[in-house]
C-alpha positions as CSV (number, residue, x, y, z in Angstrom):
1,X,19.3,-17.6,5.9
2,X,16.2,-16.0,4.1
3,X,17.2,-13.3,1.6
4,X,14.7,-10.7,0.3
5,X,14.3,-12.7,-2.8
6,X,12.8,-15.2,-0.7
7,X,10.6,-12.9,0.4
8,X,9.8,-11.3,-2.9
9,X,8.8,-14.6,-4.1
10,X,6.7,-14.7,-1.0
11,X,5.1,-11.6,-1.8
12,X,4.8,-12.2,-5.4
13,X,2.8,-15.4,-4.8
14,X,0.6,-13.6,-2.0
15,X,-0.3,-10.8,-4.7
16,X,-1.2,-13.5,-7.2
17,X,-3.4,-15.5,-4.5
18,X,-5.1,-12.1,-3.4
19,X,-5.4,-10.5,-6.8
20,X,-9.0,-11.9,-7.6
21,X,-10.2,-11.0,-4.2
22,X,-9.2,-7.2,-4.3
23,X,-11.5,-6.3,-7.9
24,X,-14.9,-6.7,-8.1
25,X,-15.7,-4.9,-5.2
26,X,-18.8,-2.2,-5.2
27,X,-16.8,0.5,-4.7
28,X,-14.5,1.8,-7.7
29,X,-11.7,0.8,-5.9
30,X,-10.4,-1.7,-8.8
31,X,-6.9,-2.1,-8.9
32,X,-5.2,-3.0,-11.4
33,X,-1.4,-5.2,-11.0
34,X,0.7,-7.1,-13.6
35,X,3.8,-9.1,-12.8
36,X,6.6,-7.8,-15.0
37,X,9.2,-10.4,-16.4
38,X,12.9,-10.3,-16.1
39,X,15.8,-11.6,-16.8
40,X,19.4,-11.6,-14.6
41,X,22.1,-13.2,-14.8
42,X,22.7,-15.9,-12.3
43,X,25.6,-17.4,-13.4
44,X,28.7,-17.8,-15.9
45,X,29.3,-21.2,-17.9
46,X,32.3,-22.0,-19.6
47,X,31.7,-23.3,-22.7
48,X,34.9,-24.5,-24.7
49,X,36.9,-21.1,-23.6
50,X,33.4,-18.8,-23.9
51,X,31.9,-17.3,-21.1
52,X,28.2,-18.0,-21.4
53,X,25.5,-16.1,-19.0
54,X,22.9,-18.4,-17.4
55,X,19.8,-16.5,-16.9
56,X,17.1,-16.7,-14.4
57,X,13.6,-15.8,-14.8
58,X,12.7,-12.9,-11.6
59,X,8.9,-11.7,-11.6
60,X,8.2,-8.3,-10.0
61,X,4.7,-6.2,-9.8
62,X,4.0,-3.5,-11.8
63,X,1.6,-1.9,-8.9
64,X,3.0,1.0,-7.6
65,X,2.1,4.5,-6.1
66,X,4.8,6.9,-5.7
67,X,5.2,8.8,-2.1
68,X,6.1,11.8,-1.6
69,X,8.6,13.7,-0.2
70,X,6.1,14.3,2.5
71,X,4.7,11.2,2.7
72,X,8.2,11.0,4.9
73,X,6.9,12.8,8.0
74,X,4.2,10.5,8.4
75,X,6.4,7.5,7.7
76,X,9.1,8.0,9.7
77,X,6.5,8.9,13.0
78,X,4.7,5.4,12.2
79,X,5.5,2.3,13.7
80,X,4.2,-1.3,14.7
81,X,1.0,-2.2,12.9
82,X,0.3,1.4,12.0
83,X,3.0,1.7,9.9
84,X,2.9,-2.3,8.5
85,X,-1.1,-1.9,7.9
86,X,-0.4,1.6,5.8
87,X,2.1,0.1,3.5
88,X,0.0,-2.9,2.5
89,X,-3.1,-0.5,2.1
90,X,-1.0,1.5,-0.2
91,X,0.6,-1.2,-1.8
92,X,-2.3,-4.2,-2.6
93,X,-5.5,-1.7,-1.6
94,X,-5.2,1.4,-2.7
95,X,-6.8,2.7,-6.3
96,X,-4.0,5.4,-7.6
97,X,-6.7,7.2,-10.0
98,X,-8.8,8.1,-6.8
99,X,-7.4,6.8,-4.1
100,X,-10.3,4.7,-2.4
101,X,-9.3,2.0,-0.3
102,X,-12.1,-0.7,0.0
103,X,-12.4,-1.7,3.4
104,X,-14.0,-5.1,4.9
105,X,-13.2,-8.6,6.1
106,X,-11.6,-9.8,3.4
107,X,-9.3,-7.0,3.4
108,X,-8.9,-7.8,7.0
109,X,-7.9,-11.2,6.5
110,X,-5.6,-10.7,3.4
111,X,-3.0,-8.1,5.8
112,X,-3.2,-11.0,8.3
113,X,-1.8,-12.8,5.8
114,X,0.6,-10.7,4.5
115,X,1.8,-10.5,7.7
116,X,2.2,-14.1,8.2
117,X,3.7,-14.1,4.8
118,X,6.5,-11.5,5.4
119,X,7.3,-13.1,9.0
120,X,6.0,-10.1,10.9
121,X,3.5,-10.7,14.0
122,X,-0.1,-11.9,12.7
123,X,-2.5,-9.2,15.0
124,X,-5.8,-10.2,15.8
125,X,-8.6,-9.1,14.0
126,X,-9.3,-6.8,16.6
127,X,-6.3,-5.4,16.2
128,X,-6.5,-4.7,12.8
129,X,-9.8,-2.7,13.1
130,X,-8.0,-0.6,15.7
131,X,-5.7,-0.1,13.5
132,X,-7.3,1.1,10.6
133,X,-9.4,3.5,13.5
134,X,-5.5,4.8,14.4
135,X,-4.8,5.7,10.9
136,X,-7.8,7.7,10.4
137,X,-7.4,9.4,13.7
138,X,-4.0,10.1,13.1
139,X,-5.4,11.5,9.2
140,X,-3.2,9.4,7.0
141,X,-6.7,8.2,6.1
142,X,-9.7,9.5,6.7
143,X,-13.4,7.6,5.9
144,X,-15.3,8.2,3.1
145,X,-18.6,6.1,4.2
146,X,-19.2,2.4,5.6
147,X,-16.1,0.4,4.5
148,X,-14.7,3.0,2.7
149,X,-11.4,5.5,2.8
150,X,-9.5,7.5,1.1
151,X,-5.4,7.7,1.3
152,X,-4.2,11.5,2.7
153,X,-3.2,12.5,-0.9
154,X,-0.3,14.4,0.3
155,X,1.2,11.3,0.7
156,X,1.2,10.5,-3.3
157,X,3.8,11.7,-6.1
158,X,4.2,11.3,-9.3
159,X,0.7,12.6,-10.5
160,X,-0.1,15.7,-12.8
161,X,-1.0,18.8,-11.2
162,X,-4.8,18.4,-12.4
163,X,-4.9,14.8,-11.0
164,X,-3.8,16.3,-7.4
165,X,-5.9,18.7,-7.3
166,X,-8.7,16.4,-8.3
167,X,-7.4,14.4,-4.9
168,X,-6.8,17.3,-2.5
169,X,-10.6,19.2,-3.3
170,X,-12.3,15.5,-3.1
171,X,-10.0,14.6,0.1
172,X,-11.1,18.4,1.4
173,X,-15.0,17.8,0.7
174,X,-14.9,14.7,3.4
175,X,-13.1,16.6,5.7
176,X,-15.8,19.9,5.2
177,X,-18.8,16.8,5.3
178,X,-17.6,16.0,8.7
179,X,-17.1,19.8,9.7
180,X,-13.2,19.0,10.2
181,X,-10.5,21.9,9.2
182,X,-9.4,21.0,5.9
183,X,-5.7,22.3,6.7
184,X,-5.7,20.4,9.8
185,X,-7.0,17.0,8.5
186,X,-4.3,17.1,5.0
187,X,-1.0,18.2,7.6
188,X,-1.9,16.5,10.7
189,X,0.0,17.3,13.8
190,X,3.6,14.9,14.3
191,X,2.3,14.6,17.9
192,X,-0.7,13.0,16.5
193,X,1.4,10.7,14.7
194,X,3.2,8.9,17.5
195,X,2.1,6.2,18.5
């Protein structure tokens, strides 16, 4: 039976493969990852009457952007590839000093991989650009320009006050480009969600 370690040393290895592929793009979408190392104990020896700990090397990522508490109401109304195609964009895509998600067939390719990679069902490629379409309809992301977004920063946490705001007015200046309500495009509608 697979465990989730399995599959975190699935995922570690994918990030490593893709790693090179997600900087240098001509956006400032850079993002940055490290594998952090550490050390649990797999296993007791005795040794002559002493217990001695066996160790075992376990390598996790350092990339993270918190959610928030809100970033819930659009989870939870999110399924299928919607849902699958977020989380990887937040997790491998997404730039936490501005946001930016770069946006192209290589980035296409990659969450076909990471799907194969974590067992899920591998979509076409049409089905991915559909996808990412759904997610900006639905305003969990909305585009910035040609293969280009921009995550809905009322999904992120763990920011200061000044860094939010920095998000929410330039977030609010693509939705005002586009002539959109700025309300109505940061707290999109759970009807709009489903789906």
């Amino acid at each position: 039976m697979k465990t989730s370690k399995y599959m975190v040393e699935k995922l570690n290895a994918y990030q490593k493969e893709i790693s090179d592929g997600i900087n240098g793009t001509k956006y400032d979408t850079k993002v940055t990852n490290k594998n952090l190392n550490y050390k649990i104990i797999k296993n007791y020896n005795d040794v002559g009457g002493a217990i001695i700990p066996v160790y075992e090397s376990l390598n996790l990522s350092s990339k993270s952007i918190k959610l928030s508490l809100e970033s819930l109401c659009f989870l939870v109304h999110l399924n299928g590839h919607n849902k699958n195609l977020l989380l990887f964009l937040i997790t491998f895509q997404t730039n936490s000093e501005n946001l930016l998600i770069n946006w192209d067939s290589t980035i296409i390719n990659q969450y076909m991989k990471f799907c194969e990679t974590t067992e899920l069902e591998v979509p076409t490629v049409g089905v991915v650009k559909e996808t990412i379409k759904r997610l900006a309809a639905k305003k969990v992301i909305t585009n910035v320009k040609k293969r280009l977004y921009m995550l809905n920063p009322i999904l992120v946490a763990g920011v200061n006050v000044e860094k939010k705001n920095k998000m929410l007015n330039e977030y609010s200046k693509y939705a005002l480009k586009k002539k959109k309500d700025t309300h109505e495009e940061l707290f999109p509608t759970i009807y709009n969600l489903k789906g």
